[in-house]
C-alpha positions as CSV (number, residue, x, y, z in Angstrom):
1,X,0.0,0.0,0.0
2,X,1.1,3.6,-0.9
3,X,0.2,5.9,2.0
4,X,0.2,9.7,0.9
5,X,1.8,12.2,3.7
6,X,2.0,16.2,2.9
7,X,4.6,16.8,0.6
8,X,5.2,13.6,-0.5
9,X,4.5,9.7,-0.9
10,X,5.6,7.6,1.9
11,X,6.7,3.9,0.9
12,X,5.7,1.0,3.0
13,X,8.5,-0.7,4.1
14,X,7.3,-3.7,2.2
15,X,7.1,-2.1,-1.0
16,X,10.7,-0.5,-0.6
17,X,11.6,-4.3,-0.6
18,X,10.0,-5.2,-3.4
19,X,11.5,-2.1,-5.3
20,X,14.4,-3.0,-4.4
21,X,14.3,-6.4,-5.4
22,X,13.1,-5.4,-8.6
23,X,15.9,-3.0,-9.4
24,X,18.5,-6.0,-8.4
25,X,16.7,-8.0,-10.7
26,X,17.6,-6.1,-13.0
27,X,20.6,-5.0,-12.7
28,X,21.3,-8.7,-12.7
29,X,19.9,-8.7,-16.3
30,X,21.8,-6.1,-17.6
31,X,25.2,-7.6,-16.2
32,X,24.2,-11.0,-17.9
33,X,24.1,-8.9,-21.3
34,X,27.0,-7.2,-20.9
35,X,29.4,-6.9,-24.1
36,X,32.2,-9.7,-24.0
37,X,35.5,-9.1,-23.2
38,X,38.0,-8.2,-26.4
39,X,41.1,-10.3,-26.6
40,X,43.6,-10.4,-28.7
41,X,45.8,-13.4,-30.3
42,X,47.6,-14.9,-33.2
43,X,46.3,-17.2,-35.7
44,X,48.4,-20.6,-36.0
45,X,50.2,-18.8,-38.9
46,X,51.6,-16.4,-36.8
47,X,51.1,-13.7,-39.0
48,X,47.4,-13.0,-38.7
49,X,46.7,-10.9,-35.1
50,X,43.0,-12.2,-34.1
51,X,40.2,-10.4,-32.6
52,X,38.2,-12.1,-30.3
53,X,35.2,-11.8,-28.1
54,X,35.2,-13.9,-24.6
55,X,32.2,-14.3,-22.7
56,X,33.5,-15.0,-18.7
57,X,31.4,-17.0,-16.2
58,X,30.7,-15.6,-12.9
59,X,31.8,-18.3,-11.0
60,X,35.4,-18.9,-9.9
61,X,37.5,-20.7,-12.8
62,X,39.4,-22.8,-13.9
63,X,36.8,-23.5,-16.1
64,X,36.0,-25.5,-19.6
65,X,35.9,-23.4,-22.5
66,X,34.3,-23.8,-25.8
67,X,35.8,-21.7,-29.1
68,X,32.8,-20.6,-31.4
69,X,33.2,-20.2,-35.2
70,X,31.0,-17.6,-37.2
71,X,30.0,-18.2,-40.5
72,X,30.5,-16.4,-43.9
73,X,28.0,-13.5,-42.6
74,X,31.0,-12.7,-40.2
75,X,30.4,-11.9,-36.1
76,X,28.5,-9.0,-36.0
77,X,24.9,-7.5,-36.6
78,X,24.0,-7.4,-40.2
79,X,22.7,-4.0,-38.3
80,X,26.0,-2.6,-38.2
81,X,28.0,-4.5,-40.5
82,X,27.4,-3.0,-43.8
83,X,30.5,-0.5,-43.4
84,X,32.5,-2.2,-41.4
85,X,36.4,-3.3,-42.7
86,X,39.3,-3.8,-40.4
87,X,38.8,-4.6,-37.2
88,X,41.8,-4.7,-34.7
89,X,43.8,-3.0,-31.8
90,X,43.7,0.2,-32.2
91,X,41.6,0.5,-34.5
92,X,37.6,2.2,-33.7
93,X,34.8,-0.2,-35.8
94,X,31.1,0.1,-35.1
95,X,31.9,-4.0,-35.3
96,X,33.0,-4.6,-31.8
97,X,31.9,-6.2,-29.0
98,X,28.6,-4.4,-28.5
99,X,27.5,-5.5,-32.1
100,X,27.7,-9.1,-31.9
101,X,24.6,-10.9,-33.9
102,X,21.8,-11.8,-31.9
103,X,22.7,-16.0,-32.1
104,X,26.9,-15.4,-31.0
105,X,25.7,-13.3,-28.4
106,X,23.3,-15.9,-27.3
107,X,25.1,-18.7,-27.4
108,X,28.4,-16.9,-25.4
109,X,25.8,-15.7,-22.9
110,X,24.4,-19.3,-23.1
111,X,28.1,-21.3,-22.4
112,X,29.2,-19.1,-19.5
113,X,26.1,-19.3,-18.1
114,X,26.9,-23.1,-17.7
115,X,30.6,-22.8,-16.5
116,X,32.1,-22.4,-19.8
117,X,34.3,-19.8,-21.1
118,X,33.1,-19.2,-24.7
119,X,35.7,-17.5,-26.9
120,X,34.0,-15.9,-30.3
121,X,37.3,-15.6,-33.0
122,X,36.7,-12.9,-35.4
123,X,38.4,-14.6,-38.8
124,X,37.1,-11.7,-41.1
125,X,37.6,-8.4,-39.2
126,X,41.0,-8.5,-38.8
127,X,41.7,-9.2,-42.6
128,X,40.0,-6.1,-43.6
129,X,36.6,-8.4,-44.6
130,X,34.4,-7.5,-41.3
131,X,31.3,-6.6,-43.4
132,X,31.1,-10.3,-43.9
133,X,29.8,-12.3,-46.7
134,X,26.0,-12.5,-48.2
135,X,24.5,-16.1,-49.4
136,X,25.4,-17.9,-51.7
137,X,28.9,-16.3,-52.4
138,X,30.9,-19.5,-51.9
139,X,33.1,-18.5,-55.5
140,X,33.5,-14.9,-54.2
141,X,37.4,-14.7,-54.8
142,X,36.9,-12.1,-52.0
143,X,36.6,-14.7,-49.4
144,X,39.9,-16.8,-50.7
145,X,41.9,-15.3,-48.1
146,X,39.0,-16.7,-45.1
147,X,38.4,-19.6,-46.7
148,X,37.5,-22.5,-44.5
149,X,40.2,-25.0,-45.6
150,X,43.0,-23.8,-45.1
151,X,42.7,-20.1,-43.6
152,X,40.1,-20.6,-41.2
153,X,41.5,-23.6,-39.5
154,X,44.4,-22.1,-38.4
155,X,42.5,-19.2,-37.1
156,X,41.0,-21.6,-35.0
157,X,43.9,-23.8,-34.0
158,X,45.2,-20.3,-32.7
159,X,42.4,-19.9,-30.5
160,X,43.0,-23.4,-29.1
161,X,46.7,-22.4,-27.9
162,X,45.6,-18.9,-26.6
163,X,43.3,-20.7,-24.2
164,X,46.0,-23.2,-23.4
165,X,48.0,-20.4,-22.4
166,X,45.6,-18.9,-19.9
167,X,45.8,-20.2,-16.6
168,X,41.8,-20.4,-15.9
169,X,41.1,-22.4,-18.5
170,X,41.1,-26.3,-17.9
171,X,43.5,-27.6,-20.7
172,X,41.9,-30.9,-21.3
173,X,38.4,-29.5,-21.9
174,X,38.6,-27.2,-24.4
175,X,35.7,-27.7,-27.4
176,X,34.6,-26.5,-30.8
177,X,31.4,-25.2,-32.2
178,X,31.1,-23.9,-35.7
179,X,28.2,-22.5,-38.0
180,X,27.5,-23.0,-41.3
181,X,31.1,-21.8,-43.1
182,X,32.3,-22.2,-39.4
183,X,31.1,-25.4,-39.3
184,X,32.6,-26.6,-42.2
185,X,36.1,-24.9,-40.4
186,X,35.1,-27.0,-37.7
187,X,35.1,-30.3,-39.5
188,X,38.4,-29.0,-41.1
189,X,40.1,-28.6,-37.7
190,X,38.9,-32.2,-36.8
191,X,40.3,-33.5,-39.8
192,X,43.6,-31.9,-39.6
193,X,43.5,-33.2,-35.9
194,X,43.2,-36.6,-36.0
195,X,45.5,-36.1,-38.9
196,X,48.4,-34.8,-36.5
197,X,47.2,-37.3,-33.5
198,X,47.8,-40.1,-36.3
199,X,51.0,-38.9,-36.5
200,X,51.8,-38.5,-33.3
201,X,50.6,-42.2,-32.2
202,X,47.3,-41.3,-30.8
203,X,48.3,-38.5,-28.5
204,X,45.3,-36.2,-27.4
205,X,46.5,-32.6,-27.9
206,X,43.6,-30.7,-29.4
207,X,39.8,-29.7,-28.8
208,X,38.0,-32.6,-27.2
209,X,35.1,-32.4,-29.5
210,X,33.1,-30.1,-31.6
211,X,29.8,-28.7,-31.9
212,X,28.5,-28.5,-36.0
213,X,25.2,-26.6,-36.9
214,X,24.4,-27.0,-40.5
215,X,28.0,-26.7,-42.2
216,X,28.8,-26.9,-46.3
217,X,30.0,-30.9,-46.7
218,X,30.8,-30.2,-50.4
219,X,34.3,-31.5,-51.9
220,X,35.3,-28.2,-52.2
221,X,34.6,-27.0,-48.6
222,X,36.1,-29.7,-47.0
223,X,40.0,-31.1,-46.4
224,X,38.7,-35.3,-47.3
225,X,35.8,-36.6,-47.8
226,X,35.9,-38.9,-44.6
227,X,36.7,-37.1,-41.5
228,X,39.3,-39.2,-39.3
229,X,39.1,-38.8,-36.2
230,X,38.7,-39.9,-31.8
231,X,37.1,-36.9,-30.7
232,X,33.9,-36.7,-31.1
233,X,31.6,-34.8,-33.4
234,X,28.0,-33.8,-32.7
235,X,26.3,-32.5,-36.3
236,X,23.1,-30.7,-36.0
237,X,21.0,-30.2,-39.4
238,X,17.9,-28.6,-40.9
239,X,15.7,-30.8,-43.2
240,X,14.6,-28.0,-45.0
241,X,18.1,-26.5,-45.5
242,X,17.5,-23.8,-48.1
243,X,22.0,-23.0,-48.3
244,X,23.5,-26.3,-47.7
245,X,22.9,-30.0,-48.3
246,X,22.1,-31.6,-45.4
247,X,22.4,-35.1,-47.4
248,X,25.6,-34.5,-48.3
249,X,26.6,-34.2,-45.0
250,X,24.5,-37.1,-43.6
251,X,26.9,-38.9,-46.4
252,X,30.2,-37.7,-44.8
253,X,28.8,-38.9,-41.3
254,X,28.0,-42.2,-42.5
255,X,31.3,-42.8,-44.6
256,X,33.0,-41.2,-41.4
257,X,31.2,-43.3,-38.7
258,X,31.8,-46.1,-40.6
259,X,36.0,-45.7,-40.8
260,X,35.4,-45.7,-37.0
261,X,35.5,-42.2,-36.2
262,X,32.4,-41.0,-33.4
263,X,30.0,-39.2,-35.3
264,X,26.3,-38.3,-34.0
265,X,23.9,-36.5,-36.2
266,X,20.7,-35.0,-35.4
267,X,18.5,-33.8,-38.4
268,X,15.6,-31.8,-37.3
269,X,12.2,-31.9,-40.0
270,X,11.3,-28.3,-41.1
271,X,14.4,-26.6,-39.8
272,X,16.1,-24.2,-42.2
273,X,19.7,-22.9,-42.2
274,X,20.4,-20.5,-39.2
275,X,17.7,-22.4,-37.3
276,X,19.1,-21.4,-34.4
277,X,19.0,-17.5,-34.8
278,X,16.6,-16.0,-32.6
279,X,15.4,-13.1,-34.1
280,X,12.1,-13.2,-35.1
281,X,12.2,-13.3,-38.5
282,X,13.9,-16.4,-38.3
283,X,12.0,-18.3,-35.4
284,X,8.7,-17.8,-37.3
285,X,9.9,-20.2,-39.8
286,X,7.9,-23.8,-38.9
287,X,10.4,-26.1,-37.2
288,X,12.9,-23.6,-36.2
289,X,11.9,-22.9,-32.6
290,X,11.5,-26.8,-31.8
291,X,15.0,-26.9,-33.6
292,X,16.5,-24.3,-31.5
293,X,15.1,-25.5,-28.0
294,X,16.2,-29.1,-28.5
295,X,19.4,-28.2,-29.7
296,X,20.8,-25.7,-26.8
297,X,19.3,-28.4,-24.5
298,X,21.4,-31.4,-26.3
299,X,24.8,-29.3,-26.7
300,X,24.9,-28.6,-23.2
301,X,24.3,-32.3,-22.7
302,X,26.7,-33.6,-25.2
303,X,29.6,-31.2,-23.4
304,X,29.1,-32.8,-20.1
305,X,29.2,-35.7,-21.4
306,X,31.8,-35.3,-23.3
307,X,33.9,-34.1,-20.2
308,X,33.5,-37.2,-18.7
């Protein structure tokens, strides 16, 4: 109850909590969406310097960490990515950490929510390309020099030693997640790693899995046409994929399963590509929400398990 008093309103104590609890509430909200943390690295090549965007749980490390590949639109808002170029030290970009898209920033938010420390490279900014790509501009010979073969990869493999190096990150439990041209990198980095481990006798020195949301399986996007590999690989695909072929990859998985390497895949009926973007626009396709909500349930799921 209000209780009015000359000059003023008076507050019953009660309410006062309430108020207050209200305002903590929120303030709770507005820390959760705070802008990531920008970090900078070097690229396995050791000539590209990396931007990248880290998203730090709240509780007390050392934690797990997951490293999560954008796709050809790039990291950022198609809102604010139209003039966008270089992105680097130094150098002032309305792509930054504030301008993440909707679906990086959910996912970051979502990982160190859960104990993870999710660590968002940007491949394109920092090579001048930060406006990102549109569809269906896979023989754009602007994108040769982000390709997902053999550019990407190392991009990634460079984010994989920077968290190695920091001492709250748990150095066995570092994982991959990748999205449609960063999925395909993410398959790339699997390839080259079991590649390296066959080398090296079986030795387990790189991520301990990865994450793949609808990613190009075409001859030309990836390393070999059967992925070789001991750490697993979850694959997560829309039916109604309007972008990629979701058969193709089905095909990979099942000539890759078969040579022995652990392969799940989880098709979803009336998904599209980006299923998992949650602006409206996308959700109101039918089969994307359904998609989505399964998918950040079974990802978390799969990681703990895959700690284990």
């Amino acid at each position: 109850m209000i209780a009015l008093r000359p000059g003023g309103i008076e507050l019953r104590p009660h309410l006062i909590r309430i108020i207050g609890l209200i305002a903590a509430l929120l303030l709770s909200v507005q820390v959760v969406a705070a802008a990531p943390q920008t970090v900078y690295f070097r690229s396995a090549d050791g000539r590209a310097a990396l931007t990248g965007y880290l998203f730090q749980p709240s509780t007390p490390g050392p934690w797990p960490a997951i490293v999560m590949l954008h796709g050809r639109g790039g990291p950022y808002s198609s809102n604010d990515n139209s003039d966008c170029t270089f992105v680097g030290a130094g150098i002032a970009s309305p792509c930054n950490a504030g301008a993440l898209s909707k679906r990086h920033a959910m996912w970051g938010e979502y990982w160190s929510a859960r104990g993870y420390l999710a660590l968002l490279p940007d491949s394109f900014g920092p090579r001048g390309k930060a406006h990102g790509f549109g569809r269906f501009t896979h023989d754009d010979p602007d994108r040769a020099n982000v390709n997902e073969t053999n550019v990407r990869p190392l991009d990634a493999e460079g984010a994989f030693a920077y968290l190695r190096g920091r001492n709250d990150v748990l150095a066995g439990e570092i994982f991959l997640q990748g999205w449609s041209n960063g999925g395909s990198t993410a398959l790339n980095v699997m390839i080259r790693q079991g590649n390296q481990q066959g080398n090296q006798q079986g030795n387990q020195t790189g991520y301990r899995g990865a994450l793949v949301f609808y990613p190009g399986c075409g001859q030309t996007a990836l390393l070999a046409p059967t992925i070789s590999t001991t750490a697993p690989i979850a694959m997560f695909l829309g039916a109604d994929d309007e972008e990629v072929s979701p058969q193709i990859c089905q095909h990979v998985a099942e000539r890759s399963a078969q040579a022995g390497s652990p392969i799940d895949v989880t098709v979803y009926p009336g998904a599209t590509h980006d299923f998992d973007e949650p602006s409206s626009r996308r959700q109101a396709t039918s089969g994307n929400q359904a998609a989505m909500d399964d998918a950040l349930v079974k990802a978390n799921a799969i990681l703990d398990r895959w700690k284990n």
